[in-house]
C-alpha positions as CSV (number, residue, x, y, z in Angstrom):
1,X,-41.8,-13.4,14.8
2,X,-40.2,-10.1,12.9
3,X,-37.1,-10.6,11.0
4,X,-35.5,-7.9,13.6
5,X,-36.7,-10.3,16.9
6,X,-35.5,-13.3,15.1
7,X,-32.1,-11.4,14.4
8,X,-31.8,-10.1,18.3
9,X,-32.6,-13.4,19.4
10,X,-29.8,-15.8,17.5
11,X,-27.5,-12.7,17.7
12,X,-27.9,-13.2,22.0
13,X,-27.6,-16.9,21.0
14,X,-24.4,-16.4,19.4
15,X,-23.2,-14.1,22.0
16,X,-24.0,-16.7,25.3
17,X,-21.7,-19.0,23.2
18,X,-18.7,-17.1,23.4
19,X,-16.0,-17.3,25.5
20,X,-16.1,-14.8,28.8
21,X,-13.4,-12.8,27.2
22,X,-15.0,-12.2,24.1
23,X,-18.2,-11.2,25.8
24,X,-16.1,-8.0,28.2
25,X,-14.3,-7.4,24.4
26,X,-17.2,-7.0,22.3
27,X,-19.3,-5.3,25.7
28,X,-16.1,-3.3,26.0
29,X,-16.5,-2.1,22.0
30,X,-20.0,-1.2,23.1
31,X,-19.0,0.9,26.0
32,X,-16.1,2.7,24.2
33,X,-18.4,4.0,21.7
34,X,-21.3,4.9,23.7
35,X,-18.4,6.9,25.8
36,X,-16.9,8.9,22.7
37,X,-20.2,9.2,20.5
38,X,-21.3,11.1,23.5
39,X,-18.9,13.9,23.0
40,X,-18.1,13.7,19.4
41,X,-20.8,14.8,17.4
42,X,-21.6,18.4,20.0
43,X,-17.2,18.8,19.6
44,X,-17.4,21.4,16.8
45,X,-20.5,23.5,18.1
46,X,-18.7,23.5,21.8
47,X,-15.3,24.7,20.1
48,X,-17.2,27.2,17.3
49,X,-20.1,28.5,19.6
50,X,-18.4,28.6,23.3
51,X,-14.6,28.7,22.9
52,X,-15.2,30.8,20.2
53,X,-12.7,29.1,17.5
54,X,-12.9,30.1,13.8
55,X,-14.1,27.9,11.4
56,X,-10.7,26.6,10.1
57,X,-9.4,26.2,12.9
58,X,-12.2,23.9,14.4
59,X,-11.7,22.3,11.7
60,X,-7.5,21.6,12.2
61,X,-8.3,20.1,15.7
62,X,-10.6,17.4,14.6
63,X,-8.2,16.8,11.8
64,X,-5.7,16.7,14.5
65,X,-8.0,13.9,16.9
66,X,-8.2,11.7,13.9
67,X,-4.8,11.8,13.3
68,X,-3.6,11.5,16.8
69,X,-6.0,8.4,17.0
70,X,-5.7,6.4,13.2
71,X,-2.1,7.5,12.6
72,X,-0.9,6.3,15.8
73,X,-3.1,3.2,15.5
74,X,-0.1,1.2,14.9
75,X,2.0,2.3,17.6
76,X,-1.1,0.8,20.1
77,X,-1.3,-2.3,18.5
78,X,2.8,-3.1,18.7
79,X,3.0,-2.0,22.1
80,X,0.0,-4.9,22.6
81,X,2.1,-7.4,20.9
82,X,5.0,-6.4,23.5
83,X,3.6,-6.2,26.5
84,X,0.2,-7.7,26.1
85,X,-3.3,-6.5,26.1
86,X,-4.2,-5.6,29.5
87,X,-1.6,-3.0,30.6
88,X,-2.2,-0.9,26.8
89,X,-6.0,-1.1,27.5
90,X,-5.6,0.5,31.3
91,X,-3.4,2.9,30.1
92,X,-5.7,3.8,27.2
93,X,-8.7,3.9,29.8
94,X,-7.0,6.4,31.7
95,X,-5.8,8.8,29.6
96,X,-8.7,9.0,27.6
97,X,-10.9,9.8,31.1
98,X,-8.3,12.6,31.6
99,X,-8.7,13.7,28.4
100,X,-12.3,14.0,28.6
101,X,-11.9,15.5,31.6
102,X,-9.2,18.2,30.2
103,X,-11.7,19.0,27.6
104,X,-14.6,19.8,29.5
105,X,-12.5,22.4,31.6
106,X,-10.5,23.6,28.3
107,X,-11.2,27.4,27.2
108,X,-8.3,28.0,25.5
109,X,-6.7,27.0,21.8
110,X,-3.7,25.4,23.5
111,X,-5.8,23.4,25.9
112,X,-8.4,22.2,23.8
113,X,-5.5,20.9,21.9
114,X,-3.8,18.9,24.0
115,X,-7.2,17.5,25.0
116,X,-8.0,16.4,21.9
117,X,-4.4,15.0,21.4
118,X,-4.5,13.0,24.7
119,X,-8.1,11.5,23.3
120,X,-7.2,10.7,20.4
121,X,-4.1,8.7,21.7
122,X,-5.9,7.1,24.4
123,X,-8.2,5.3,21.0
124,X,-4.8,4.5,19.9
125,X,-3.8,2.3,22.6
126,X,-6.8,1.1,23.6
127,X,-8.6,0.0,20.2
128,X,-5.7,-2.0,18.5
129,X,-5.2,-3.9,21.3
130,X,-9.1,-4.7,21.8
131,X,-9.3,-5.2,17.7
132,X,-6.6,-7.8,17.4
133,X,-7.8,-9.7,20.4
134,X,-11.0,-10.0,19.6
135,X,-9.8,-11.2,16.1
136,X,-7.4,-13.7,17.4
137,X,-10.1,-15.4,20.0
138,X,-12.5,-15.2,16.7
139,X,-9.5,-17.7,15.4
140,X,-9.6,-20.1,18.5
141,X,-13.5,-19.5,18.7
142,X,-13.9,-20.9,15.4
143,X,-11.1,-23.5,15.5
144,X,-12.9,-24.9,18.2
145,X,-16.0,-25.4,16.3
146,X,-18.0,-22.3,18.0
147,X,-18.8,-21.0,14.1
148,X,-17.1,-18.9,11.3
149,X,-14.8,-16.5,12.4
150,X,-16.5,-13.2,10.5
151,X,-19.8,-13.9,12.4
152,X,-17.6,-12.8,15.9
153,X,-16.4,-10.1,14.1
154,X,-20.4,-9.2,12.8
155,X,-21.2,-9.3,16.9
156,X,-18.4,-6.7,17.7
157,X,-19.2,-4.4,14.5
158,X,-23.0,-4.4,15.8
159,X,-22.0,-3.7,19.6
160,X,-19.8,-0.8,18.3
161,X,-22.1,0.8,16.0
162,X,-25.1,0.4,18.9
163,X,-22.7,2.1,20.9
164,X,-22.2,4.7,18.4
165,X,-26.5,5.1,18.2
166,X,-26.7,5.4,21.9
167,X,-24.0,7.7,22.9
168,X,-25.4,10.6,20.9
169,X,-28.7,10.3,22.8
170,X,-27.2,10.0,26.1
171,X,-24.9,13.5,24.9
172,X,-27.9,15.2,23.3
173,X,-29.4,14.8,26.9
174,X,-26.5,16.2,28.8
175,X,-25.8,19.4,26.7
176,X,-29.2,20.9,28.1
177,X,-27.0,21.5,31.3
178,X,-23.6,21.7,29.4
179,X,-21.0,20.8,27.4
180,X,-19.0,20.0,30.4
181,X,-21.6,18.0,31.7
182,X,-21.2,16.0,28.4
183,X,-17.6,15.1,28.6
184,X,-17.4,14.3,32.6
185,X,-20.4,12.0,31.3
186,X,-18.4,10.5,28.5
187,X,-15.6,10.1,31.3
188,X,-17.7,8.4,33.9
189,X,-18.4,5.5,31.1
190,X,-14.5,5.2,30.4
191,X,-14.0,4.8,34.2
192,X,-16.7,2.2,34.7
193,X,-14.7,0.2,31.7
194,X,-11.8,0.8,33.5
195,X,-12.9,-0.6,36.6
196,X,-14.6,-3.5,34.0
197,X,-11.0,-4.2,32.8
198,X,-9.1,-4.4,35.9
199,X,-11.3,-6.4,37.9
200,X,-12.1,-9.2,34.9
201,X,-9.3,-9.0,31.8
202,X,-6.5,-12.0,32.4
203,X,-3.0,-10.5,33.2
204,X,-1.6,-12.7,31.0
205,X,-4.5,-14.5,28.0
206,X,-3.7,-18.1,27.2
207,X,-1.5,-18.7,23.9
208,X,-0.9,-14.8,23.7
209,X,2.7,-14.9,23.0
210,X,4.5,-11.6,23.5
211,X,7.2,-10.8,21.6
212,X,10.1,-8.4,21.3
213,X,9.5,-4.8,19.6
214,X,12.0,-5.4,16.8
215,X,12.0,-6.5,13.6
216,X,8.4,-6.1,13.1
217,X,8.1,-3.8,10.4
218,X,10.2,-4.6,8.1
219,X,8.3,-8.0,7.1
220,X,5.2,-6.0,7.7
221,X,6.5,-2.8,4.7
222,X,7.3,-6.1,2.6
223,X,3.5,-7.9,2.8
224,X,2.2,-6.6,-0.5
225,X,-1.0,-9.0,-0.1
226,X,-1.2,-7.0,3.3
227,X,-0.5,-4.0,2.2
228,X,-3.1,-4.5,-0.9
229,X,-5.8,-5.4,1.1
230,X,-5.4,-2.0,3.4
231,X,-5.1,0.2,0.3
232,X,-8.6,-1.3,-0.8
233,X,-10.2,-1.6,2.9
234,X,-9.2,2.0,2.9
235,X,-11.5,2.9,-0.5
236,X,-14.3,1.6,1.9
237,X,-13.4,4.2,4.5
238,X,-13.1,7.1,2.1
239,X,-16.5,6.0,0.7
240,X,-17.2,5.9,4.2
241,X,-16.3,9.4,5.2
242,X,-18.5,11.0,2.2
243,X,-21.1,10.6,4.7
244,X,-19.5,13.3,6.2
245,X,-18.8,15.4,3.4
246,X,-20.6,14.7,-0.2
247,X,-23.7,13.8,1.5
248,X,-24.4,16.4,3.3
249,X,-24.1,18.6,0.5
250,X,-26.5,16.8,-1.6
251,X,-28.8,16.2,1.3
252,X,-28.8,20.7,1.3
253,X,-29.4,20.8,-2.2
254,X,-32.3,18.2,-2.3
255,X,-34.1,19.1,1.2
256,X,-32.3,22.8,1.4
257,X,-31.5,22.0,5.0
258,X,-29.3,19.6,6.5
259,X,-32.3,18.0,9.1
260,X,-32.8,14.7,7.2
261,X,-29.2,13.8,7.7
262,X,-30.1,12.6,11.3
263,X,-32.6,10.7,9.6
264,X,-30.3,8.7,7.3
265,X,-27.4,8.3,10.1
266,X,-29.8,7.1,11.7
267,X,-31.0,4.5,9.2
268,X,-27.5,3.5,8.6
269,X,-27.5,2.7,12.7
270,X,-29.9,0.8,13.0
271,X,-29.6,-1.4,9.5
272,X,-26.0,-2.3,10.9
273,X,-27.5,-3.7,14.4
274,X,-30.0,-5.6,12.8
275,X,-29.0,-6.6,9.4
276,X,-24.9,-7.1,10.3
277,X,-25.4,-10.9,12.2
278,X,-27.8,-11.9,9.1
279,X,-25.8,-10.7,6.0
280,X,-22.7,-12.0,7.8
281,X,-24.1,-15.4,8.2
282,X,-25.5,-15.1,4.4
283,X,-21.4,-13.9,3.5
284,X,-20.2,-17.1,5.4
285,X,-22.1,-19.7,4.4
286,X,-21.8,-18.6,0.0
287,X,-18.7,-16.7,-0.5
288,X,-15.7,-16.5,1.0
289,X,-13.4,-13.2,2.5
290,X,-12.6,-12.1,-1.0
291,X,-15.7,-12.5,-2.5
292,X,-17.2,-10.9,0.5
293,X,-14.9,-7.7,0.2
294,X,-15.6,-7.6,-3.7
295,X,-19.3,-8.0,-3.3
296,X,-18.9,-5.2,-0.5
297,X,-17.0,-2.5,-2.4
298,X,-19.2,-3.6,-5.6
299,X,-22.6,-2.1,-3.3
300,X,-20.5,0.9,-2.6
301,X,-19.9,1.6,-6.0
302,X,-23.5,1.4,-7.2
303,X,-24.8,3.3,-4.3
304,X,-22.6,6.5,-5.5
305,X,-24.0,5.7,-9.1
306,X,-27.2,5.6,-8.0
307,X,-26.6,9.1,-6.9
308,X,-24.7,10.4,-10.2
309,X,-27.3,9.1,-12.2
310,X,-29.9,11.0,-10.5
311,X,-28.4,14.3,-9.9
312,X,-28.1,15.5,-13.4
313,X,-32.3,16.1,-13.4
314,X,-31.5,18.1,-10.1
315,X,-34.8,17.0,-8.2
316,X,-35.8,18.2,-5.0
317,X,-37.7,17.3,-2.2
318,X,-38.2,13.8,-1.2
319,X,-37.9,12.7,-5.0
320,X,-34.8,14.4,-4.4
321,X,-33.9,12.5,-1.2
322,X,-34.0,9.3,-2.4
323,X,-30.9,8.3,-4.4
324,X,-29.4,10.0,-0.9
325,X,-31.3,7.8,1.0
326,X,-30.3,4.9,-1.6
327,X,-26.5,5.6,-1.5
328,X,-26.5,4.9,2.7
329,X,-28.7,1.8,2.2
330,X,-26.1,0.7,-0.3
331,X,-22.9,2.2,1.5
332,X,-24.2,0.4,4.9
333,X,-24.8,-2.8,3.2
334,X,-21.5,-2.7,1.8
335,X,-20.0,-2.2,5.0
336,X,-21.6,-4.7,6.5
337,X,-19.8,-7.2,3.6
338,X,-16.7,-5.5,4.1
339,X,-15.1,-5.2,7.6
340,X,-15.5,-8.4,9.0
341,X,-14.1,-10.0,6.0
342,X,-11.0,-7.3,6.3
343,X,-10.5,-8.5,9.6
344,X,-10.7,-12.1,9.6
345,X,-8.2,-12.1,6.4
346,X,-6.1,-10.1,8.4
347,X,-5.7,-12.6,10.7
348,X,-4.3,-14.8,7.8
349,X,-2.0,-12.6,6.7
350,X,-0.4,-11.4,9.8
351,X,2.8,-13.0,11.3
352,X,2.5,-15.1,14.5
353,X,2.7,-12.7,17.6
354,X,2.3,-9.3,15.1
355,X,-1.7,-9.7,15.1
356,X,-1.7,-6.4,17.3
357,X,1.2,-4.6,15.0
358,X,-1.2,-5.8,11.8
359,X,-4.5,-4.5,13.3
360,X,-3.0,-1.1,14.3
361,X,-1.1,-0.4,10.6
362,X,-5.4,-1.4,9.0
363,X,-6.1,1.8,10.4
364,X,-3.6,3.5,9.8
365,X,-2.9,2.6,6.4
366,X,-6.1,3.1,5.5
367,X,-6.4,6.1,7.3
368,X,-3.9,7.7,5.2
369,X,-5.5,7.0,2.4
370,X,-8.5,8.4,3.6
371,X,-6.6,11.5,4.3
372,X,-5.2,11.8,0.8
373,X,-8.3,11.0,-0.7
374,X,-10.6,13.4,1.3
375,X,-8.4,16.6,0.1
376,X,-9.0,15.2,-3.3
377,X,-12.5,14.8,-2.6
378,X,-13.2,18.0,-1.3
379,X,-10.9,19.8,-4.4
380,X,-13.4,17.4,-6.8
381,X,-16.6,18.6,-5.5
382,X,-15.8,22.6,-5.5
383,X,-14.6,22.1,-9.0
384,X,-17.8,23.3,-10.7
385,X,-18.1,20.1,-12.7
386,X,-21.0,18.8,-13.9
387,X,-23.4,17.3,-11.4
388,X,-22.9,13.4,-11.7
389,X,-19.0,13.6,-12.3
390,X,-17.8,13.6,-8.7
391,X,-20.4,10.7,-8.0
392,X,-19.2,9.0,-10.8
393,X,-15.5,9.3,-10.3
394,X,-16.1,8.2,-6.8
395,X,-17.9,5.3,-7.4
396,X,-14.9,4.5,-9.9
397,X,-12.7,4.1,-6.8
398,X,-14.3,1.4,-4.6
399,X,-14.8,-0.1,-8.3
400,X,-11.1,-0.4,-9.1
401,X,-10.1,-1.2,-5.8
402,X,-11.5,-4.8,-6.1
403,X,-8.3,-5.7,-8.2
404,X,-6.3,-4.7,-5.9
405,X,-7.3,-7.4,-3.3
406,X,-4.9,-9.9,-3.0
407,X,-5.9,-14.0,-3.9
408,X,-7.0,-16.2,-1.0
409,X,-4.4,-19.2,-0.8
């Protein structure tokens, strides 16, 4: 038997353990991003090539989605800790099928805005609460002697990121008729999740306390072991997003077009559904969350060194692909190290009742330093500095950040 069939099979043997509402949470990951992966990546072209947007201004409206979505992260997850999970997941459902559907009819600036905006918020409600649920039955799961904690949180990583594999397929389909077709596509998912949702997720989920909206945040601003751990989870995501923005660049240089970066996307895919149970289940049973996280950002680190060390003799070709092609193997890995440990020690360090508040200010801590440290990137790479500086000053980050994660007690 392949190692890939012996993964698929104990990951369905893991899943059939769980409880029926972890099952619709992790399915509902799976359906979320098979929904919005079919949009995202044909957004840009739609707004350049058929709305007709200038480049910078493309540009300010995804900037715009993600902020609407990570920034406001935290606002979903309280709102889950008041009034529980099942009313902020609804609402999220719904507005993001309206905003799909405003999208696909938008034609001018103003519109496409607000459809983007009302997406992006829809994530906002909806993924907190789903995030810090799944988290907090990975708790009881394991308490009750189902198995470590990270490996629940390996199952939902996978289901997202085979959601995130399929949905561009099922949108590269669609935009032969057109983008429109697309979007009421991507819609028609969120509505069969909504329907999902209302028919099977519990009004009320056993030992989900709900709690007043005060006096949340303060203890939260105060966590410096919290707040420590999202400053270095978010090195990962910047790391993360130079997938989307060093990358490509060196993928031009080395291959002069931008092709193989479907390639290596898709490597990075398909190395998360099949490698995530396994290396989890390697993590759990030798190293615990820290360890985990430091091993993680350590990969990361290499991976960009990898790269600076081969840049200076400015290869081409597919000599010239390969520390490319190294860097995602090493990013992914590193991921896969990385964000369940992040949230199973999140679920230590959170108050009881505030899991969803917690969850919600990951992201968007994190986010913001994402933010901060993309400008910096991009400012860093058009600097005209010798060819393995920028790879070398940003695999210094997810290097130092390991001192900032906070001891296990």
């Amino acid at each position: 038997m392949t190692a890939t069939r012996l993964s698929a099979r104990r990951g369905a043997k893991g899943a059939a353990a769980l409880s029926p509402l972890l099952r619709l949470l992790i399915l509902s990951q799976l359906a979320f991003n098979i929904g919005f992966f079919a949009v995202l990546p044909f957004l840009a072209g739609h707004l350049g090539d058929t709305v007709g947007m200038a480049g910078w201004l493309v540009g300010f409206v995804l900037g715009l989605r993600t902020f609407s979505q990570q920034g406001l992260f935290v606002v979903g997850g309280a709102l889950a800790d008041r009034y529980g999970v099942r009313p902020v997941v609804l609402a999220g459902c719904v507005l993001r099928i309206a905003g799909f559907g405003w999208l696909g009819h938008a034609e001018q600036t103003w519109t496409v805005i607000g459809a983007v905006l009302l997406i992006g918020f829809a994530a906002a409600l909806f993924s907190p609460a789903v995030e810090s649920e799944v988290a907090r039955q990975a708790v009881v799961h394991e308490e009750s002697g189902g198995g470590p904690r990270t490996r629940v949180l390996a199952l939902f990583t996978v289901a997202g990121q085979a959601g995130a594999f399929v949905g561009p397929l099922l949108g590269a389909l669609l935009l032969a008729v057109d983008f429109r077709a697309v979007c009421m596509a991507g819609a028609g998912v969120f509505v069969l999740v909504l329907a999902a949702h209302a028919r099977l997720l519990p009004q009320h989920i056993p030992g989900r306390s709900r709690i007043q909206v005060r006096g949340g945040t303060g203890p939260l601003l105060r966590n410096r072991r919290f707040l420590a751990l999202c400053c270095a989870y978010g090195t990962h995501l910047l790391a993360y997003n130079q997938l989307y923005l060093a990358l490509p660049a060196e993928v031009e240089r080395a291959a002069a077009s931008q092709a193989p970066l479907a390639w290596l996307f898709a490597l990075s895919s398909l190395l998360v559904v099949t490698a995530q149970l396994p290396v989890t289940r390697w993590a759990g049973e030798r190293i615990d969350l820290r360890r985990s996280m430091a091993a993680g950002l350590v990969l990361i680190a290499v991976g960009f060194a990898v790269v600076a060390v081969a840049r200076p003799a400015g290869r081409t070709g597919t000599a010239g692909l390969l520390p490319a092609a190294c860097f995602v193997l090493l990013l992914t890995l590193g991921q896969m190290l990385v964000v369940p440990a992040t949230r199973a020690w999140v679920t230590d360090l959170a108050e009881e009742g505030r899991l969803g508040l917690y969850t919600g200010a990951l992201s968007s801590v994190s986010g913001l330093v994402v933010l901060l440290g993309s400008a910096a990137t991009g400012t860093l790479l058009d600097a005209g500095l010798p060819p393995a500086v920028p790879w070398l000053l940003l695999a210094a980050v997810p290097a130092a950040a390991i001192g900032l994660l906070p001891r296990r007690t």
